[in-house]
N, C-alpha and C positions, 0 to 999 in steps of 0.2 A: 954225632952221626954224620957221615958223607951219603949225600946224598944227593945223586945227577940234577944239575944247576942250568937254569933257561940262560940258552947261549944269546949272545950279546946280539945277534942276526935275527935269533925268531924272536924276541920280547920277550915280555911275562908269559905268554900263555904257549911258549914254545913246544909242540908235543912230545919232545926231545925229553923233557923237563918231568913229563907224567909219573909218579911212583908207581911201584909195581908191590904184590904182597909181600916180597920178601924185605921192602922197605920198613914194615912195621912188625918185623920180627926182636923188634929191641925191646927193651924194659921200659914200662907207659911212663915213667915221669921222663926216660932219656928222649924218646917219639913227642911225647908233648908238649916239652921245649923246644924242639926240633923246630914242630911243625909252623911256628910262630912265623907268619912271612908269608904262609903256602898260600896257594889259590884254590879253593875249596868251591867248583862249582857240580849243581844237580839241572839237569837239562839247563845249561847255560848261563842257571841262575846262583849268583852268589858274589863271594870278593875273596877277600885275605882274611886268612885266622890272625885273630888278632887275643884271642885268650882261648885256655885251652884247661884242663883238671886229666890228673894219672889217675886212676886204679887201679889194684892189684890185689890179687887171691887170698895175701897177707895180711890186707889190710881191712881193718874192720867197717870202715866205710864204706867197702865194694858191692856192688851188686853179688861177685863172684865168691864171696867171703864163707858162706854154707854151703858152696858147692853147684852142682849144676841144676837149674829146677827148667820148669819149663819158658817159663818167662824172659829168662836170663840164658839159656843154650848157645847161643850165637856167640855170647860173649867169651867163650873156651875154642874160640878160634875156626879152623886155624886163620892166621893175623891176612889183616889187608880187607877184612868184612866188616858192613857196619852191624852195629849194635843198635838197637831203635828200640826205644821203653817211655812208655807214658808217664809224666810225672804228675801228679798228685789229682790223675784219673782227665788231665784237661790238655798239656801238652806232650808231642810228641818230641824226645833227646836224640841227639844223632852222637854217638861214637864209634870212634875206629878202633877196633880190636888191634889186641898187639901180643909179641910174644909168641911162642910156638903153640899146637894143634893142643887142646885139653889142661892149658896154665889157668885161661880168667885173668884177662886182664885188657884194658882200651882206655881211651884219653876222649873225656869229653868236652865237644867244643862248646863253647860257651859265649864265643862271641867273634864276629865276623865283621869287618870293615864291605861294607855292599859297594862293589862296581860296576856288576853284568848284571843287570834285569832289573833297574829299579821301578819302574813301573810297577810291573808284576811283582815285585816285593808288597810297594805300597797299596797294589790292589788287595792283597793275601792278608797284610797286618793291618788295613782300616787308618792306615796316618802319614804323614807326608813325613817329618823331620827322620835325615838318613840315620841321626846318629843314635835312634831307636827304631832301627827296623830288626838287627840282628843284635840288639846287646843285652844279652842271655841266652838262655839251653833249648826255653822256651819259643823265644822269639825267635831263633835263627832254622827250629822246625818249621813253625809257621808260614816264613819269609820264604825260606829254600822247599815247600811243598814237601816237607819230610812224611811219610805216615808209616805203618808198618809194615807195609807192602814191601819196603826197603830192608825189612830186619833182616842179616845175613847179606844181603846180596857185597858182590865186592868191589869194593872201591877201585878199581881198575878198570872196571866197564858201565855204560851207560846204565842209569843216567848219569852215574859220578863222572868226575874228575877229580884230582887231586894233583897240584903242580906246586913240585919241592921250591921252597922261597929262595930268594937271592943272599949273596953273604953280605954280611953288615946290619943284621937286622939284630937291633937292645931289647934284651930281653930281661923281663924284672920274674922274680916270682914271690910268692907269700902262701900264707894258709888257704887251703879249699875254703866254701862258699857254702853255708845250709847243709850242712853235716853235725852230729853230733859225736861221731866216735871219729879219733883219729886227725883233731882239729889241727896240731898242731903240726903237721909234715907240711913241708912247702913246697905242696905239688898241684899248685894254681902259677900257670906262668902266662904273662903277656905282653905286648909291646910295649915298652917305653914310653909313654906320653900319647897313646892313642889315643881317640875324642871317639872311641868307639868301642871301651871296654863295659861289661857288665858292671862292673864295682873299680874303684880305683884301688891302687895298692897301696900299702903305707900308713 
C-alpha cells in the first residue's frame, strides 16, 4: 500500500503523515501489514504497532463471518472506524475497520511498542516493565484507555491518531493467535525482532 510517509522535517509524528479513511480501504491482511511501523496514539497515548491480525467476512474466524449482528455493526464499515469488542467479557480490542461500506472486515492490533504516555500507561496496567504494557489485544485496550465509548468512532479524529510508518520497517508474519477456525492463514504480522510483540513468530 502507498501510504503519505512523515517527512524527514516534521519526525515521526509529522501531521503530514496522519491516515485518512480512505487509507484503509484495502483488503485487512494488505492494511495490517501495512500498518506495522504506524504510530497508533489515543489522547496522546500510545507508540508503534508492532503486531497486528486481518479479518474478513470470508473468513471463519471473523467477527463479520454470519453477518451483521448488533455487536459486530461497526465492523461493516465504512473503513477508517474503530471496531471495539470485549473479549472474554473482561478486555476491551481495538480494530481498524477496512475495506469499503457493508464488506466486514478490520485488522486487530495486538500489540504496540509504548512511546507517548508511559506513565499513564503504567498507571492503567498496574506494572512498570514497558515490554508488557501493550503486548496483547488485551493489554494495548487497557494501556491506550480503549472502552466502547470508541466503537465506530474514526480513526482520523480525536481521540485517535494514526501516523503511516516510515519505509524500511521487516515485517515477518505467521498464523493468528487463539482462534480455532481458519488457523492456518498467515494473517498475524509483526516486526522483525521486537522486544514488544505479544507471541514471537516462528
Amino acid at each position: 500500500m502507498r501510504w503519505p510517509r512523515p517527512s524527514a522535517e516534521g519526525g515521526c509524528l509529522s501531521r503530514h503523515a496522519t491516515l485518512a479513511p480512505a487509507d484503509f480501504a484495502g483488503d485487512s491482511h494488505e492494511v495490517a501489514r501495512a500498518l506495522i511501523g504506524a504510530v497508533l496514539l489515543v489522547n496522546g497515548v500510545g507508540g508503534r504497532i508492532v503486531e497486528t491480525e486481518a479479518y474478513d467476512r470470508e473468513d471463519p474466524a471473523s467477527h463479520s463471518f454470519s453477518g451483521p449482528t448488533a455487536r459486530n455493526a461497526s465492523m461493516f464499515g465504512p473503513p477508517g472506524r474503530a471496531y471495539v469488542y470485549r473479549s472474554y467479557g473482561i478486555h476491551w480490542c481495538l480494530n481498524f475497520v477496512c475495506r469499503e461500506a457493508g464488506h466486514g472486515a478490520g485488522v486487530l492490533i495486538r500489540a504496540i511498542e509504548p512511546t507517548e504516555g508511559l506513565a499513564l500507561m503504567r498507571e492503567r496496567r498496574g506494572l512498570e516493565d514497558p515490554r508488557l504494557l501493550c503486548s496483547g489485544p488485551g493489554r494495548v485496550g487497557e494501556a491506550l484507555g480503549i472502552t466502547h465509548a470508541l466503537n465506530g468512532h474514526r480513526l482520523d479524529r480525536k481521540p485517535f491518531q494514526v501516523i503511516a510508518p516510515p519505509h524500511g520497517v521487516e515485517v515477518v508474519a505467521g498464523p493468528r493467535i487463539g482462534i480455532s477456525k481458519a488457523m492456518d492463514l498467515p494473517w498475524r504480522f509483526g516486526e522483525a525482532g521486537s522486544r514488544y510483540l505479544s507471541r514471537r513468530f516462528g
